[in-house]
PDBQT receptor file of N, H, CA, C and O in Angstrom, charges set to zero:
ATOM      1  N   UNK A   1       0.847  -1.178   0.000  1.00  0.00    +0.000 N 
ATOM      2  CA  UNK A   1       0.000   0.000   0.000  1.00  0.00    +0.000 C 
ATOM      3  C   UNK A   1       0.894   1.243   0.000  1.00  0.00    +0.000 C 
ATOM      4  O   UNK A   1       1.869   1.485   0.712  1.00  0.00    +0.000 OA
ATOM      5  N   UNK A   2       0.282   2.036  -1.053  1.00  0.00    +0.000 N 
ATOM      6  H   UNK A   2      -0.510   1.840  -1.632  1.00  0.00    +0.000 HD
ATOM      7  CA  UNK A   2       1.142   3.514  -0.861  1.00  0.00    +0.000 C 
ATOM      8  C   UNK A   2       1.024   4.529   0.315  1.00  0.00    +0.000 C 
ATOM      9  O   UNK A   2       0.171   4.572   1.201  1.00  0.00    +0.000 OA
ATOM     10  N   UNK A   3       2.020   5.277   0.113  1.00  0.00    +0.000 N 
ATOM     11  H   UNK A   3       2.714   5.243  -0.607  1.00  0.00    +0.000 HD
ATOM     12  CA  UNK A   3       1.566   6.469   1.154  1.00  0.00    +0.000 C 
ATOM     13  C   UNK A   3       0.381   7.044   0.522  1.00  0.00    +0.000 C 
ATOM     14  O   UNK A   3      -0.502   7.285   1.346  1.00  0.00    +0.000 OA
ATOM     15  N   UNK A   4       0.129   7.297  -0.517  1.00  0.00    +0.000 N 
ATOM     16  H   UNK A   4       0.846   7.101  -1.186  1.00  0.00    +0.000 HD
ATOM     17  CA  UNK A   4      -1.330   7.860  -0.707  1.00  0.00    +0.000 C 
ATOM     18  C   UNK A   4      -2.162   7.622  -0.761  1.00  0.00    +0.000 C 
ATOM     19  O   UNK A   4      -3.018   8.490  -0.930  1.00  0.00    +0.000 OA
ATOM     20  N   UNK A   5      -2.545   6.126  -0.643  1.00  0.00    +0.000 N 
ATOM     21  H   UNK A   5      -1.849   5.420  -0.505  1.00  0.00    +0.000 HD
ATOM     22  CA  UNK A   5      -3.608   5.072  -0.042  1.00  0.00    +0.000 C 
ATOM     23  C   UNK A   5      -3.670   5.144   1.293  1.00  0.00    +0.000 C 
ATOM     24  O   UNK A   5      -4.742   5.076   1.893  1.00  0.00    +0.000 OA
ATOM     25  N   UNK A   6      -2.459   5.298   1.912  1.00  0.00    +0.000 N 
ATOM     26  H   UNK A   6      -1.588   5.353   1.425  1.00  0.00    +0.000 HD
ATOM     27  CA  UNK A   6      -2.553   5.598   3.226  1.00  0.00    +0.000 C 
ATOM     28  C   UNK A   6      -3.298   6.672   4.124  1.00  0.00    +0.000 C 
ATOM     29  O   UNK A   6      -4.052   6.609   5.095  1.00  0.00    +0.000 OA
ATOM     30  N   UNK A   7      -2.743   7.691   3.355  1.00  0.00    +0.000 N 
ATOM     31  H   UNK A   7      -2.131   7.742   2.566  1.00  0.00    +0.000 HD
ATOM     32  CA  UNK A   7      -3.484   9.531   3.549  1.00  0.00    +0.000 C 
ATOM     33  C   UNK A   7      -4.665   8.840   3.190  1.00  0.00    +0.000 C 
ATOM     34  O   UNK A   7      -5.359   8.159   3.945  1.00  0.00    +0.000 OA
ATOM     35  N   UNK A   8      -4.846   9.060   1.998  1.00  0.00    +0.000 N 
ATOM     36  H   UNK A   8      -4.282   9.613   1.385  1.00  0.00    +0.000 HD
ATOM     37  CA  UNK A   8      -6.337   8.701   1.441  1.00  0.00    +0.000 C 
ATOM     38  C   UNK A   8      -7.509   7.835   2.278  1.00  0.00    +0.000 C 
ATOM     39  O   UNK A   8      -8.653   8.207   2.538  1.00  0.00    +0.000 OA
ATOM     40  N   UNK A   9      -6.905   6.652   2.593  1.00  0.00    +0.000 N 
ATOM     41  H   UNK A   9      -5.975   6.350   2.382  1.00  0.00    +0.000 HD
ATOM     42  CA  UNK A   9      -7.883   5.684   3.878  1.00  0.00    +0.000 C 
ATOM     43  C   UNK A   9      -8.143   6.689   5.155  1.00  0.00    +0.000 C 
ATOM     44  O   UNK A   9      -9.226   7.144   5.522  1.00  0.00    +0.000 OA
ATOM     45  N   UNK A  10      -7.051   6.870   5.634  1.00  0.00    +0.000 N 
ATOM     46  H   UNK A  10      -6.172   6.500   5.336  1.00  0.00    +0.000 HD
ATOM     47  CA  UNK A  10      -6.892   7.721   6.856  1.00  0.00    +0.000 C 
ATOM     48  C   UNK A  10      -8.014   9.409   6.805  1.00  0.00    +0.000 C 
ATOM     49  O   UNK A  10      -8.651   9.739   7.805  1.00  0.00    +0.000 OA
ATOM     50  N   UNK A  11      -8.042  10.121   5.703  1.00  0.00    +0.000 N 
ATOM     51  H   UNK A  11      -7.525   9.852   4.890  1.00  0.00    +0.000 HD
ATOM     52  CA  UNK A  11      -8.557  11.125   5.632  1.00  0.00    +0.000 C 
ATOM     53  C   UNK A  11     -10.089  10.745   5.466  1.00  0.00    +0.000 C 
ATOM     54  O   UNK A  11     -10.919  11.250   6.222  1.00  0.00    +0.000 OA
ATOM     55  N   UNK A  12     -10.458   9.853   4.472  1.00  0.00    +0.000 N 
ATOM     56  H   UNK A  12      -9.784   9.443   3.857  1.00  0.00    +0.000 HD
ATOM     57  CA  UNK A  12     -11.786   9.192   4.453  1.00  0.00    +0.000 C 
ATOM     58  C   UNK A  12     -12.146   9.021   5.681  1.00  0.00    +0.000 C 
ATOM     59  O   UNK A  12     -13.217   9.578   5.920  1.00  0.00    +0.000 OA
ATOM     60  N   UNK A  13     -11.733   8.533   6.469  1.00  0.00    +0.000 N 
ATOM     61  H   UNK A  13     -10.862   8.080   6.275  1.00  0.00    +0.000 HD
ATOM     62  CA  UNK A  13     -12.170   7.579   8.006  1.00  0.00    +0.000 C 
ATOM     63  C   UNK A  13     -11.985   8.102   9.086  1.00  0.00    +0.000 C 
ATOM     64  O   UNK A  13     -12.931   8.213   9.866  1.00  0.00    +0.000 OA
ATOM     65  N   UNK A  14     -11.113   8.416   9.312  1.00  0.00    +0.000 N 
ATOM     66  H   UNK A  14     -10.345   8.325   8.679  1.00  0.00    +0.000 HD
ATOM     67  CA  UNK A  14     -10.793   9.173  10.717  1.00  0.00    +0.000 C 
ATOM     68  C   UNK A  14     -10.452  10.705  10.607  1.00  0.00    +0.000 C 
ATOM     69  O   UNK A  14     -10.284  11.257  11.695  1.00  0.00    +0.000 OA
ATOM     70  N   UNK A  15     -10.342  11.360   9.668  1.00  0.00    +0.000 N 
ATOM     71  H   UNK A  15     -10.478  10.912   8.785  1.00  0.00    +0.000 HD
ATOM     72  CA  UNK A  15      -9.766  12.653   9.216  1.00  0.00    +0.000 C 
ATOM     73  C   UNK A  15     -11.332  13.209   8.889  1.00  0.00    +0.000 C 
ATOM     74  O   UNK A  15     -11.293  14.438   8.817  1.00  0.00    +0.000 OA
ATOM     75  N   UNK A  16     -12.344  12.820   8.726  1.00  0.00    +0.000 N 
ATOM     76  H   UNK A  16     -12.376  11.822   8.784  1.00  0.00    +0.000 HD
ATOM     77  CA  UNK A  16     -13.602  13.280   8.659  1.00  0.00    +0.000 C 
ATOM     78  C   UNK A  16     -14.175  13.586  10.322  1.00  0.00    +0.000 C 
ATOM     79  O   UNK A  16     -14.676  14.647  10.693  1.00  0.00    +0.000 OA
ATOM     80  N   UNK A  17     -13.978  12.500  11.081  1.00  0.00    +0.000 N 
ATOM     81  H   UNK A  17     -13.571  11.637  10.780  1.00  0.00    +0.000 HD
ATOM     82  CA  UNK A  17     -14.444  12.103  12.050  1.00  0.00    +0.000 C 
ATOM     83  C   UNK A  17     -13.854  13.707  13.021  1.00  0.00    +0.000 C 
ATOM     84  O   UNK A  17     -14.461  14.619  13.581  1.00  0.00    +0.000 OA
ATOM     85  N   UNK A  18     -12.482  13.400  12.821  1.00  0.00    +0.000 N 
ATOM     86  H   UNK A  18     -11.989  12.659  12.365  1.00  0.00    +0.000 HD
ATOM     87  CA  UNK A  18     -11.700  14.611  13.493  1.00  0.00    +0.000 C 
ATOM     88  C   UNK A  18     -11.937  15.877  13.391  1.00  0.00    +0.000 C 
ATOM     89  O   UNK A  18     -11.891  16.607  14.381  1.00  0.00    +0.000 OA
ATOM     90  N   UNK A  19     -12.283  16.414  11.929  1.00  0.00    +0.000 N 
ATOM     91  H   UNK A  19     -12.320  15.821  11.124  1.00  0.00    +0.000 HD
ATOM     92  CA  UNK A  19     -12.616  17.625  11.565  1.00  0.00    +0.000 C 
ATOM     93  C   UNK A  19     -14.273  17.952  12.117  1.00  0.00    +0.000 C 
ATOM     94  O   UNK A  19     -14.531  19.073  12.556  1.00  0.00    +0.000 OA
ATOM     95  N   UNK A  20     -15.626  16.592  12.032  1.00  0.00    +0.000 N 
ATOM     96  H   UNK A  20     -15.416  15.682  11.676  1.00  0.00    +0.000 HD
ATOM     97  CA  UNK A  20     -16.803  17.103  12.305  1.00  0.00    +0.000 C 
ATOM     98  C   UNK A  20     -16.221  16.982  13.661  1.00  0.00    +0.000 C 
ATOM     99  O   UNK A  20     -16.076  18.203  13.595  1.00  0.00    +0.000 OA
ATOM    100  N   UNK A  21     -15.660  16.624  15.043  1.00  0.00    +0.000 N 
ATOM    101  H   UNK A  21     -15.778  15.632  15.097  1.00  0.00    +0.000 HD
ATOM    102  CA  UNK A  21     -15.553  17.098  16.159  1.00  0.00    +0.000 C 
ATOM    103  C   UNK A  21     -15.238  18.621  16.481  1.00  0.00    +0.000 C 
ATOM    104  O   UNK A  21     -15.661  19.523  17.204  1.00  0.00    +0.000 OA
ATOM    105  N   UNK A  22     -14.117  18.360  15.401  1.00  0.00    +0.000 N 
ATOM    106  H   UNK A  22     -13.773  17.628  14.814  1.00  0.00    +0.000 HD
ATOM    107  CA  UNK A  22     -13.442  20.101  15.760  1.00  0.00    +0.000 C 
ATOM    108  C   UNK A  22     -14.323  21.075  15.300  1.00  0.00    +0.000 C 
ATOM    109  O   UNK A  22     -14.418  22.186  15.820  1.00  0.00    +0.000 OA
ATOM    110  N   UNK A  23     -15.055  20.647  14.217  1.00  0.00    +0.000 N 
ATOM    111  H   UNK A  23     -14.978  19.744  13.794  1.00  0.00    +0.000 HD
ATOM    112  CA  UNK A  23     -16.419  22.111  14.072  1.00  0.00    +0.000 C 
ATOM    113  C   UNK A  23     -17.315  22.244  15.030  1.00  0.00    +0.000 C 
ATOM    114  O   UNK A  23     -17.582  23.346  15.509  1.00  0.00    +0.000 OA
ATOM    115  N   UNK A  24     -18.050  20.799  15.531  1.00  0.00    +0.000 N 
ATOM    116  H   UNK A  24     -17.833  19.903  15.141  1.00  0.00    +0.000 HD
ATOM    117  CA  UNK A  24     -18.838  20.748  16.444  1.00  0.00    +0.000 C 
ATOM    118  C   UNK A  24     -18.630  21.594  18.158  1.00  0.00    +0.000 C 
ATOM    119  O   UNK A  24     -19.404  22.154  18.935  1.00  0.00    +0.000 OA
ATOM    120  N   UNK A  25     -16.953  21.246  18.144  1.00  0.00    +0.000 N 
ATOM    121  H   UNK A  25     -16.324  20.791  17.513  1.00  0.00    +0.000 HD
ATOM    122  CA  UNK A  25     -16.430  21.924  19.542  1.00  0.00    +0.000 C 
ATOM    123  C   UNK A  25     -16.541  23.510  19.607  1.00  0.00    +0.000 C 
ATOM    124  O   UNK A  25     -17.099  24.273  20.395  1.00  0.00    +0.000 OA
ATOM    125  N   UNK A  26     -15.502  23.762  18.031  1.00  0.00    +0.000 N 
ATOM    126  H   UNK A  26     -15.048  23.142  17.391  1.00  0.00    +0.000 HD
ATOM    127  CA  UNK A  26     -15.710  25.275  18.089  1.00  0.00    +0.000 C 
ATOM    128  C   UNK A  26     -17.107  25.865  17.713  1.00  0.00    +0.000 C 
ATOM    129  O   UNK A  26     -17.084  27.025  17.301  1.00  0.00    +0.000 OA
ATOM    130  N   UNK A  27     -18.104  25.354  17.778  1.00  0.00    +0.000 N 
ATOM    131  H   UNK A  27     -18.123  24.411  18.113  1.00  0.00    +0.000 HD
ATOM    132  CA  UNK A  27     -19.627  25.712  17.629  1.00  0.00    +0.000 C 
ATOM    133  C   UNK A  27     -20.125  25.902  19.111  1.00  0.00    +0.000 C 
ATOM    134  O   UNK A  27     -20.894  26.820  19.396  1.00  0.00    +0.000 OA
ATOM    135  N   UNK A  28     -19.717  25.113  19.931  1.00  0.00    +0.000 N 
ATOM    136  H   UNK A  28     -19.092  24.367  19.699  1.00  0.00    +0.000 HD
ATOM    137  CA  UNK A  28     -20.153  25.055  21.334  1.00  0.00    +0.000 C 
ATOM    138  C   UNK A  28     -19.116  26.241  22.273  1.00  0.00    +0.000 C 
ATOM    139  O   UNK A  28     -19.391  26.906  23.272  1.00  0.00    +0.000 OA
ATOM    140  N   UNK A  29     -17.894  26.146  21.481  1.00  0.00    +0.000 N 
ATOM    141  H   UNK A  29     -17.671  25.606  20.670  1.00  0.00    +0.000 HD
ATOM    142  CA  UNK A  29     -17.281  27.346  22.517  1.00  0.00    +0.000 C 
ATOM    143  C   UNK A  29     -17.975  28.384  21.706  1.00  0.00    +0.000 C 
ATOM    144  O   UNK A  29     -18.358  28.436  22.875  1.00  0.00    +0.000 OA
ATOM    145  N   UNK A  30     -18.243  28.803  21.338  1.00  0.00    +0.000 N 
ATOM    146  H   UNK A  30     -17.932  28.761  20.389  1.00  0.00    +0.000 HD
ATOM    147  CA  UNK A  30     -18.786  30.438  20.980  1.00  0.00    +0.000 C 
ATOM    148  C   UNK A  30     -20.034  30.448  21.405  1.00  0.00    +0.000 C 
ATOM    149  O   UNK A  30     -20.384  31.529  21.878  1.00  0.00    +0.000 OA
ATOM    150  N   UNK A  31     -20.849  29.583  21.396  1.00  0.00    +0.000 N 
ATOM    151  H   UNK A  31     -20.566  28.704  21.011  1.00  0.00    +0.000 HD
ATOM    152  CA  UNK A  31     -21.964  29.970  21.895  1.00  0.00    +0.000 C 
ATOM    153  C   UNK A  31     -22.295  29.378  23.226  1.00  0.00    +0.000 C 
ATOM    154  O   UNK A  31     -23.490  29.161  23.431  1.00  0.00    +0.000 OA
ATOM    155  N   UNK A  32     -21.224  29.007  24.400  1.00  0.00    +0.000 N 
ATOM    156  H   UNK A  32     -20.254  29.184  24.234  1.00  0.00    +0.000 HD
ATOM    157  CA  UNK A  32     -21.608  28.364  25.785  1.00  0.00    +0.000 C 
ATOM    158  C   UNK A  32     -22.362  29.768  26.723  1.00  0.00    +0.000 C 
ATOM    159  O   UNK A  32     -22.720  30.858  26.277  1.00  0.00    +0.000 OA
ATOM    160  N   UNK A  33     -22.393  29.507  27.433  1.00  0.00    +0.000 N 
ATOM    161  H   UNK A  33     -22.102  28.621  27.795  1.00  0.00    +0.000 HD
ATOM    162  CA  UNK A  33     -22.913  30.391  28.113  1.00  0.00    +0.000 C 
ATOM    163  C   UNK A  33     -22.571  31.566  29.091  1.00  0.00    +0.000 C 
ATOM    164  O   UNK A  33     -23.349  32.327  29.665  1.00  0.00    +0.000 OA
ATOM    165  N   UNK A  34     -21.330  31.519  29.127  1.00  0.00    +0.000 N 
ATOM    166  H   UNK A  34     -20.698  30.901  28.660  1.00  0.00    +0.000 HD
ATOM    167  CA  UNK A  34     -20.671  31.964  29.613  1.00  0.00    +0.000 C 
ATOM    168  C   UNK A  34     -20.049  33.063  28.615  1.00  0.00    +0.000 C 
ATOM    169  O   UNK A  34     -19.329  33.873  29.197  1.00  0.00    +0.000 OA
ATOM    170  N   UNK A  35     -20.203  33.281  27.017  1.00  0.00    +0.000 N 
ATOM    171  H   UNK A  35     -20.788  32.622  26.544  1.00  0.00    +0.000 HD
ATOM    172  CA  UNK A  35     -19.053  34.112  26.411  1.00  0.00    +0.000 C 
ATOM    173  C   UNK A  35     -19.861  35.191  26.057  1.00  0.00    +0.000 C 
ATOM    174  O   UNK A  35     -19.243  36.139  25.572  1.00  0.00    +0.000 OA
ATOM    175  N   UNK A  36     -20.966  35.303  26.155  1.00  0.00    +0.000 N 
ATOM    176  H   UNK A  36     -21.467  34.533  26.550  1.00  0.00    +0.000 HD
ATOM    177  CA  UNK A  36     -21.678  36.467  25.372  1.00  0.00    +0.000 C 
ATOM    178  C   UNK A  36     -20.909  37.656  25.615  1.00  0.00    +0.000 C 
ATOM    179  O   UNK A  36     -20.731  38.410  24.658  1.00  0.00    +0.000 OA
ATOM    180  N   UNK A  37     -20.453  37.932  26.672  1.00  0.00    +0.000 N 
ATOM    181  H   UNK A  37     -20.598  37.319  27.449  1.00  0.00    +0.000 HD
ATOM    182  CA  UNK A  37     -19.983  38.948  27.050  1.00  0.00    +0.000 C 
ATOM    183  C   UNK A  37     -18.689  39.324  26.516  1.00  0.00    +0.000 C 
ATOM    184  O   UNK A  37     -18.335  40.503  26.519  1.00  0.00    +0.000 OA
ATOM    185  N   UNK A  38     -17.976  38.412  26.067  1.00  0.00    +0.000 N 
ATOM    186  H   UNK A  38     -18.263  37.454  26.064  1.00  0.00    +0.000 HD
ATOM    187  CA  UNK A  38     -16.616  38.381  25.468  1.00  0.00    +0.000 C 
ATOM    188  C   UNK A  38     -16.357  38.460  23.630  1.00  0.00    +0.000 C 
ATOM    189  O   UNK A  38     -15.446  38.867  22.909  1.00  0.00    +0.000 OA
ATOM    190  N   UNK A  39     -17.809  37.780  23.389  1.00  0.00    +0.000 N 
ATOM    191  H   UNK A  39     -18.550  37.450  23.974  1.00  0.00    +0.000 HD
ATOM    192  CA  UNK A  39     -18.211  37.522  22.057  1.00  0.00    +0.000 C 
ATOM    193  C   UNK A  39     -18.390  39.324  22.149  1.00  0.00    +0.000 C 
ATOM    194  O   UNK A  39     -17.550  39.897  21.455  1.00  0.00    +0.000 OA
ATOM    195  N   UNK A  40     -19.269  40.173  22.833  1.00  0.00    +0.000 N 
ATOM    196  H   UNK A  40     -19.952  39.708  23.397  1.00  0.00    +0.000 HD
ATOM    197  CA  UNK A  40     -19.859  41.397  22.402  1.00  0.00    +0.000 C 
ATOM    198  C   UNK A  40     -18.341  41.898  21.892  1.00  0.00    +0.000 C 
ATOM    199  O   UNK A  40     -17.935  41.775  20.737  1.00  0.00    +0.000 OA
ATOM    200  N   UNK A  41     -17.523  42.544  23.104  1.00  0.00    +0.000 N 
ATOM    201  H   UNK A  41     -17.852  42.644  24.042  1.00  0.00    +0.000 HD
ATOM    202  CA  UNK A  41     -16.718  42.825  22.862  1.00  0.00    +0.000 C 
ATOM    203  C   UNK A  41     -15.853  42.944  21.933  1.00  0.00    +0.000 C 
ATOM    204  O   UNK A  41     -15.212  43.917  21.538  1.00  0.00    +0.000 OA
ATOM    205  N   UNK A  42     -15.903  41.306  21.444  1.00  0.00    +0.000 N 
ATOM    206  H   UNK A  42     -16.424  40.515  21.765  1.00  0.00    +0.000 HD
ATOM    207  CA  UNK A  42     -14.404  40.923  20.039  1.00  0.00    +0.000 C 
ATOM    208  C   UNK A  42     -15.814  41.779  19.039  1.00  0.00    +0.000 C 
ATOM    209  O   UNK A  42     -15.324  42.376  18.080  1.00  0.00    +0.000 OA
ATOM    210  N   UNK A  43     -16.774  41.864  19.086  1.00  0.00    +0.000 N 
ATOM    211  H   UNK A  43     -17.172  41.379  19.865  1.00  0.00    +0.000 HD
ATOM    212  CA  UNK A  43     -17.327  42.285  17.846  1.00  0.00    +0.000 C 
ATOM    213  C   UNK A  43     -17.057  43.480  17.804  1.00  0.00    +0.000 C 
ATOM    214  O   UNK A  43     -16.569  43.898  16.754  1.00  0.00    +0.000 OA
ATOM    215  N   UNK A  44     -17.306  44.524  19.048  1.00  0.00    +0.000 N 
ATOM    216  H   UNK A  44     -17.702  44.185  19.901  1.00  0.00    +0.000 HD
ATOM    217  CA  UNK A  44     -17.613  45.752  19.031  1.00  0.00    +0.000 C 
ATOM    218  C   UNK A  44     -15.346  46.229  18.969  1.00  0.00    +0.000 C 
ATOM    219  O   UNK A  44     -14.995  47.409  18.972  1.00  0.00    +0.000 OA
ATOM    220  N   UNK A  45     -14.588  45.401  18.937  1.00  0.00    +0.000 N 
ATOM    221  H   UNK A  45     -14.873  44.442  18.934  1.00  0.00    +0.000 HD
ATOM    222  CA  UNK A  45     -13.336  45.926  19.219  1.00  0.00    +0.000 C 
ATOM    223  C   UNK A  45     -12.671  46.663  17.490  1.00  0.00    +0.000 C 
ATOM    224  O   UNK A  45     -11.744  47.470  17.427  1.00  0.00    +0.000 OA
ATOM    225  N   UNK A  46     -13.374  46.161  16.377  1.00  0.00    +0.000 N 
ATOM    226  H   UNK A  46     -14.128  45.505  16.428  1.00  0.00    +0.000 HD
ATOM    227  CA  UNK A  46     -13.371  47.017  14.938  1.00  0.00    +0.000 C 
ATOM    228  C   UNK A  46     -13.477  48.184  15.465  1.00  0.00    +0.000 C 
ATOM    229  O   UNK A  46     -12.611  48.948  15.038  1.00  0.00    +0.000 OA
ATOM    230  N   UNK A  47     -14.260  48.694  16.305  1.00  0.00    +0.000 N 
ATOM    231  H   UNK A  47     -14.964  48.074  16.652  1.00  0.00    +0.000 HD
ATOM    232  CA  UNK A  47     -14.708  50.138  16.356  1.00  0.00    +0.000 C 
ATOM    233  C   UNK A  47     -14.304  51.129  17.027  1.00  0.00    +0.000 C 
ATOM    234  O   UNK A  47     -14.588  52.278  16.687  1.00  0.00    +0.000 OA
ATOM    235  N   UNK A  48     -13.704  50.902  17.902  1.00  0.00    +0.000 N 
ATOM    236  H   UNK A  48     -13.473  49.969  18.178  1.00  0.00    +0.000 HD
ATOM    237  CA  UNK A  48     -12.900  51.443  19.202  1.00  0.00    +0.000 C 
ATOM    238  C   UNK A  48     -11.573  52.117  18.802  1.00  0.00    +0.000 C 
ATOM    239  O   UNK A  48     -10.682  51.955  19.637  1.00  0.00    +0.000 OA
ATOM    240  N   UNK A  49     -11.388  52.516  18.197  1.00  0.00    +0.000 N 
ATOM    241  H   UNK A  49     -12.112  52.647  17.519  1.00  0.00    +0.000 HD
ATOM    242  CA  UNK A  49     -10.475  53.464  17.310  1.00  0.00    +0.000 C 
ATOM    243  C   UNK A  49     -11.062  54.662  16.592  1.00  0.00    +0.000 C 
ATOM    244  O   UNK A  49     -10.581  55.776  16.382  1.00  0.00    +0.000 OA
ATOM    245  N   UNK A  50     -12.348  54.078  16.239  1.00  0.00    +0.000 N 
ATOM    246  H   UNK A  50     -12.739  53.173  16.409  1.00  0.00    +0.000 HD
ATOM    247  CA  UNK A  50     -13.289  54.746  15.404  1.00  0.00    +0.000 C 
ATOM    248  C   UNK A  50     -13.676  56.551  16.294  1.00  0.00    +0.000 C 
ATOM    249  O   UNK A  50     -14.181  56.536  17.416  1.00  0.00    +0.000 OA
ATOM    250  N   UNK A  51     -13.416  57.641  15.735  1.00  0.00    +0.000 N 
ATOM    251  H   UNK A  51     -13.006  57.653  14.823  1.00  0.00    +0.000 HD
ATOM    252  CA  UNK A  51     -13.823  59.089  15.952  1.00  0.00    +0.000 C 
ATOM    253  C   UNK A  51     -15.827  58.698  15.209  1.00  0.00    +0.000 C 
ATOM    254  O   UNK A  51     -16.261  58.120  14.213  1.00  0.00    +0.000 OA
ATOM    255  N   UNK A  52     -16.552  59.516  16.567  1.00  0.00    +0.000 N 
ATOM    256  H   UNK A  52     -16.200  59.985  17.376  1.00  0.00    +0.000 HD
ATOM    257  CA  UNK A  52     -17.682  59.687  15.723  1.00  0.00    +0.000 C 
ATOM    258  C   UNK A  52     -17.791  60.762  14.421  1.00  0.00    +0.000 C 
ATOM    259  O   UNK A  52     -16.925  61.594  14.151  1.00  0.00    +0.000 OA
ATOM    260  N   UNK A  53     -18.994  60.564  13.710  1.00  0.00    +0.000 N 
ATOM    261  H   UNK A  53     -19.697  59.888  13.929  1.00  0.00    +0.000 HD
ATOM    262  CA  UNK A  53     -18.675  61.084  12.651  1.00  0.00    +0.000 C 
ATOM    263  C   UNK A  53     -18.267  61.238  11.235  1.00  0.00    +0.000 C 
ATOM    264  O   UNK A  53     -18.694  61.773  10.212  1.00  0.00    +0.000 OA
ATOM    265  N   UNK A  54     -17.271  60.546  11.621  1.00  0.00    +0.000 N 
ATOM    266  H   UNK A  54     -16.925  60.112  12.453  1.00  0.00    +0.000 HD
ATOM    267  CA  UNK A  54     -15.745  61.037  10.618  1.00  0.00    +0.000 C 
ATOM    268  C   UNK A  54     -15.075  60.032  10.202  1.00  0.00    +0.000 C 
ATOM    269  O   UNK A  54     -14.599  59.105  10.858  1.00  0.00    +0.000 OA
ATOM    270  N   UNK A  55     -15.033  60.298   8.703  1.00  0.00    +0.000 N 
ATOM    271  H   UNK A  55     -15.419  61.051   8.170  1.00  0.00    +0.000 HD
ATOM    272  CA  UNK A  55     -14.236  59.266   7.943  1.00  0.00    +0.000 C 
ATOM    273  C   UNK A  55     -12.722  58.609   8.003  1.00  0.00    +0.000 C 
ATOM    274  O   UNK A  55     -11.890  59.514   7.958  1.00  0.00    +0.000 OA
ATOM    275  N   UNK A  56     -12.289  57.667   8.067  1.00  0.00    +0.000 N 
ATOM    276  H   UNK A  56     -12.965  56.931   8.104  1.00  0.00    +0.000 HD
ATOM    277  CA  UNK A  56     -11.043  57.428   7.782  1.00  0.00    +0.000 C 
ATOM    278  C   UNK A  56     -10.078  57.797   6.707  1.00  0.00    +0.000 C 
ATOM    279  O   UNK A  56      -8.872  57.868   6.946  1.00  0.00    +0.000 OA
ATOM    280  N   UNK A  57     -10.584  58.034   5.518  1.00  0.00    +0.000 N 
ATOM    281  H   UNK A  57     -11.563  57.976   5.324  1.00  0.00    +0.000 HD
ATOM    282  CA  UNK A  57     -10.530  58.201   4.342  1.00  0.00    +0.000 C 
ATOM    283  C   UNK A  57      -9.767  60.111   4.109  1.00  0.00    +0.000 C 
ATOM    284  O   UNK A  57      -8.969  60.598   3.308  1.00  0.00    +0.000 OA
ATOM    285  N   UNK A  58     -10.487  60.612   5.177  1.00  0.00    +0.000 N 
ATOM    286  H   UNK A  58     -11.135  60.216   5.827  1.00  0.00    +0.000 HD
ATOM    287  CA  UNK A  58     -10.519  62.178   5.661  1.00  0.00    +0.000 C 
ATOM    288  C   UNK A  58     -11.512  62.273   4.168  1.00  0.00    +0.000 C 
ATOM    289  O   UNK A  58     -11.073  63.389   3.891  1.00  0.00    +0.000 OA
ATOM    290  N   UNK A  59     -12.327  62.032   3.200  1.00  0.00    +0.000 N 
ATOM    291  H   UNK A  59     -12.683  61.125   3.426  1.00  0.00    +0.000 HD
ATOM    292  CA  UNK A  59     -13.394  62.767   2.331  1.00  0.00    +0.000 C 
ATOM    293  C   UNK A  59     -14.599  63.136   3.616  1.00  0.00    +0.000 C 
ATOM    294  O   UNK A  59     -15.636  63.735   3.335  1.00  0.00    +0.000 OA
TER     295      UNK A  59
């Protein structure tokens, strides 16, 4: 068997398995219950540089 039969078996089978965990996990950390408050923040942190008003651009 080649190495790329190898990858290939391996990514089919267990390399699927691995990746739907790791989406599933990082789906549950962002929305546990505990982050809303941290989630606001990273959203609102684009803006916090921001002058009211007034363009970046200076037009």
């Amino acid at each position: 068997m080649s190495l790329y039969d190898q990858l290939r078996h391996f990514a089919d089978s267990y390399g699927l398995v691995a990746l739907l965990i790791l989406f599933l996990g990082l789906c549950l950390w962002v929305f546990r219950p505990g982050a809303k408050q941290q989630n606001q923040e990273v959203a609102r942190s684009i803006f916090k540089d921001e002058k009211t008003g007034e363009r970046q651009d200076g037009k």
